[in-house]
C-alpha positions as CSV (number, residue, x, y, z in Angstrom):
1,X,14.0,-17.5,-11.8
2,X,12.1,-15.0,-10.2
3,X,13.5,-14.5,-6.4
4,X,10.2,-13.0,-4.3
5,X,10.7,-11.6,-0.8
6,X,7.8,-10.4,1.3
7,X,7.6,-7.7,3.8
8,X,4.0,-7.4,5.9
9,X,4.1,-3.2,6.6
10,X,1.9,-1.1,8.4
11,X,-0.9,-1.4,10.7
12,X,-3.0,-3.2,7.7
13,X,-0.3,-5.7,7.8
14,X,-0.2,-5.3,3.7
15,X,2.5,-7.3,1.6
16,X,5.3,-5.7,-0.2
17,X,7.2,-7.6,-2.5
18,X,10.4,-7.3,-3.1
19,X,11.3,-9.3,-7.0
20,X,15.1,-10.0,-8.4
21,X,16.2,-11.5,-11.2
22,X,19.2,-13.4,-12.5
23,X,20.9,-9.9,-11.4
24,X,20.4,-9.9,-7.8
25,X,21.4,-6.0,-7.7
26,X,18.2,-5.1,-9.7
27,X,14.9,-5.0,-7.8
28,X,11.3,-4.4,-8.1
29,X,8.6,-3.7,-6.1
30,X,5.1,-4.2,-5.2
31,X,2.9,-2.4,-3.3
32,X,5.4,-0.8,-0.6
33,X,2.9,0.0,2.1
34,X,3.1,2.1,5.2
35,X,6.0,2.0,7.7
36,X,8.8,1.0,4.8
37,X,11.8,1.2,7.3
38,X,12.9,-3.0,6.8
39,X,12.1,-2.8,2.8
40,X,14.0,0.0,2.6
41,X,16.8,-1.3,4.7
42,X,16.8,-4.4,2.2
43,X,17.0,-1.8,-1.0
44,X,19.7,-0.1,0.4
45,X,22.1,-1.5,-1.9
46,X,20.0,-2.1,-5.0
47,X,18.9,-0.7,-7.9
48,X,15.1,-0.4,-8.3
49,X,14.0,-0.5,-11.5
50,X,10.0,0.1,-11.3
51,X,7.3,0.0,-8.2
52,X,4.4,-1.8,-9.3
53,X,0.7,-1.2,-7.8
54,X,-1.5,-3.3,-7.9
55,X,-4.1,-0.1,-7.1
56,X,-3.5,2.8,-4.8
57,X,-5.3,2.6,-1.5
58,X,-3.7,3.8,0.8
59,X,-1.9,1.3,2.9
60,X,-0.5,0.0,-0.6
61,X,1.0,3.1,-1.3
62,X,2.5,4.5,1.8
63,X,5.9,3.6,1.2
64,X,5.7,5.2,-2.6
65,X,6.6,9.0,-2.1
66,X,9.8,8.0,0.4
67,X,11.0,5.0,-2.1
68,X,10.5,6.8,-5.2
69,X,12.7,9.9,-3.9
70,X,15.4,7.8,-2.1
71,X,15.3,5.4,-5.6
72,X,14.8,7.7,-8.4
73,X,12.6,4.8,-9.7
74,X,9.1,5.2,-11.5
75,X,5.6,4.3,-10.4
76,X,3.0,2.0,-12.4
77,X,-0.3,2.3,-12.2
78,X,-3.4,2.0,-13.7
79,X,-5.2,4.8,-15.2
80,X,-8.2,4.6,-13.2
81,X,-7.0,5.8,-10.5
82,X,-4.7,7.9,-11.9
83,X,-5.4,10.6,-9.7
84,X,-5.1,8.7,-6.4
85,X,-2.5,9.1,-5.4
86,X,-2.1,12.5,-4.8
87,X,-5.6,12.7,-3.5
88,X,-5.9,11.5,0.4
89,X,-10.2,11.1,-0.1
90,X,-9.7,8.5,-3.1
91,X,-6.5,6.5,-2.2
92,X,-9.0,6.3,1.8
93,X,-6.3,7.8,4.3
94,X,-8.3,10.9,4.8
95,X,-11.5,8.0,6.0
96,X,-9.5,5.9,8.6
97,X,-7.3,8.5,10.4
98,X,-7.0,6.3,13.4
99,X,-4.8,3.9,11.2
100,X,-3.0,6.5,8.7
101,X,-2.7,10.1,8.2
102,X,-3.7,11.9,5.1
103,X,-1.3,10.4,2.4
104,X,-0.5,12.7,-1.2
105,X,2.2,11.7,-3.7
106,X,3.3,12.8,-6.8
107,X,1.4,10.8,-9.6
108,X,2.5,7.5,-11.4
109,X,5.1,7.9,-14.2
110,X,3.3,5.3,-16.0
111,X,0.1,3.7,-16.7
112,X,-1.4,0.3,-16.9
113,X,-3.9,-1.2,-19.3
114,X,-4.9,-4.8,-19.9
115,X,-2.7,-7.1,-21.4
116,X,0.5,-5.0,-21.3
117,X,4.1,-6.4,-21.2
118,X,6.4,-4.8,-18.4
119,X,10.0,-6.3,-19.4
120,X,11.3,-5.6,-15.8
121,X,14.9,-7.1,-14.1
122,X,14.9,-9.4,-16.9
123,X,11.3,-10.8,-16.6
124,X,8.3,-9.7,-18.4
125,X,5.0,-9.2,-15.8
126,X,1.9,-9.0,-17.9
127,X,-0.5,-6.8,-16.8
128,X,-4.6,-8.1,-15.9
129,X,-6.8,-5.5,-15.1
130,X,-9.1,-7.3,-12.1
131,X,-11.4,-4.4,-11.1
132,X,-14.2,-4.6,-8.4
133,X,-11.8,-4.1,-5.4
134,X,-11.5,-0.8,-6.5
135,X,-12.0,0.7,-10.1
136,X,-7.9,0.6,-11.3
137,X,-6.9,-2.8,-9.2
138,X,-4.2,-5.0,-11.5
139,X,-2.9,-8.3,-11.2
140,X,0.9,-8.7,-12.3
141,X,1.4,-12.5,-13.5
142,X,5.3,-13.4,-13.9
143,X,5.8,-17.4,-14.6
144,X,3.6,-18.9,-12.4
145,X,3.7,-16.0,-10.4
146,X,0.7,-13.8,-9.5
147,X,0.5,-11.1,-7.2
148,X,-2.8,-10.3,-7.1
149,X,-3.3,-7.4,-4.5
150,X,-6.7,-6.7,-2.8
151,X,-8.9,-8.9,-5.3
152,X,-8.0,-13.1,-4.7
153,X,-6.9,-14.0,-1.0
154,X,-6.3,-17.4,0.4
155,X,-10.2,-18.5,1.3
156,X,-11.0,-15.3,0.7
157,X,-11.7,-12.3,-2.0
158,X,-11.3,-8.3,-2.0
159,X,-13.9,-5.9,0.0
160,X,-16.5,-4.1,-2.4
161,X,-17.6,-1.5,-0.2
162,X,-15.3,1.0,-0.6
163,X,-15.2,3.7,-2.7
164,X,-15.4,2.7,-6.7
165,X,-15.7,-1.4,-5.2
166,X,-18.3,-3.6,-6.8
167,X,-18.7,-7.1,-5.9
168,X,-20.0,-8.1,-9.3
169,X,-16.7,-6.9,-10.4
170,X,-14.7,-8.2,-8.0
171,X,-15.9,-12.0,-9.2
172,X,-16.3,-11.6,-12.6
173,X,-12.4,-10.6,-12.6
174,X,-11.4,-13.7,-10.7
175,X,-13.5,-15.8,-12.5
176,X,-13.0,-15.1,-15.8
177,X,-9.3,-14.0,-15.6
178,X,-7.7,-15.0,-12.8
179,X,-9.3,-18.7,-12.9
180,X,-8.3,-18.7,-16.1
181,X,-4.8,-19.5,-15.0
182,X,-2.8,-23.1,-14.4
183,X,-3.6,-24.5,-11.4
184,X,0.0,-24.4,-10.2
185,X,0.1,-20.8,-10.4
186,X,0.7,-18.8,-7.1
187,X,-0.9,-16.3,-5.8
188,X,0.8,-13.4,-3.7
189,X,-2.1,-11.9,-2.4
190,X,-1.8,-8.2,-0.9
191,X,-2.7,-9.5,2.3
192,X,-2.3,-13.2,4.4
193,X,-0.2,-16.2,2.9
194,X,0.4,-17.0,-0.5
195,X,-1.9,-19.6,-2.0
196,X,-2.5,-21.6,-5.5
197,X,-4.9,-20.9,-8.4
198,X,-6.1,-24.4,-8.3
199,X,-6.2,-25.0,-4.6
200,X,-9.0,-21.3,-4.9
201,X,-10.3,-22.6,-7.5
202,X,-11.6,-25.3,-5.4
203,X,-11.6,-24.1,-2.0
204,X,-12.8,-20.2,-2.0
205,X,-16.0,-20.0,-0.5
206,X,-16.8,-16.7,-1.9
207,X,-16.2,-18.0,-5.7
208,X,-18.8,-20.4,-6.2
């Protein structure tokens, strides 16, 4: 069973999760935003195994550079936006410096790609590339878990209009993937309450 913990960081209020397994001294995470002090607090005693992102804006990545050096863990991330992190223009701190200030990390240990297996704290998260967010944006499906960052939100989808965003995108990756899934699936979205596939599926006004 997959044991999910959620922290809402930063001024963005994003969602970090915090996953164990069967071994509740193994961890991973997802998406630690801005303002870590509480997740990291919770890590103290744990061993992180990986930090999953789900894409690299900014407020999804803020916690990355002080986790990975205090964990000695490594950072996943899809090749698009390989070069976000370490670049304060792409990942959007250097565009919203009343809410951050320019944010540059070392790059991701790993890449992403569609359909890969992570075999993480005894689970395996498969890996969905669900672009129009932004160009690299990944959904991690565990079970009947989904964490789905910036692209499916309770009532509500992912912005297009920033940088590498396309709203044709955006719906074709929840259509045809994401609302591909069981209707029991739920959805840890990287922002607001969790939600179902089938309860979107039949509810989200912006996925006709």
């Amino acid at each position: 069973m997959l044991n999910i913990q959620t922290f809402c960081l930063g001024p963005l209020q994003t969602n970090a999760y915090l996953l164990t397994g069967e071994d509740p001294g193994r961890a991973v995470i997802i998406d630690p935003g801005m303002n870590p002090g509480a997740l990291i607090k919770k890590i103290e005693p744990l061993e992180i195994e990986a930090i999953l992102l789900t894409h690299a804006h900014f407020d999804h990545m803020g916690g990355v550079d002080e986790i990975r050096k205090l964990k000695n863990c490594p950072v996943y991330l899809h090749d698009l936006e390989a070069d976000w992190l370490e670049n304060p223009k792409l990942n959007g701190s250097l565009n919203w410096p009343q809410v951050s200030p320019p944010l540059s990390t070392a790059p991701a240990e790993f890449g992403l790609d569609e359909g890969q297996k992570l075999e993480l704290i005894g689970h395996t998260f498969t890996v969905y590339h669900t672009p129009g967010h932004s160009p690299g944006s990944v959904s991690f499906l565990c079970g009947d878990d989904l964490f789905s960052g910036d692209v499916l939100f309770k009532l509500g989808v992912g912005r297009t209009d920033l940088y590498g965003g396309r709203e044709r995108d955006l719906l074709d990756s929840i259509r045809n993937k994401l609302f591909t899934f069981k209707d029991e699936v739920k959805v840890y979205p990287g922002h607001g309450p969790k939600t179902t596939i089938g309860y979107e599926r039949a509810h989200n006004p912006y996925v006709s």
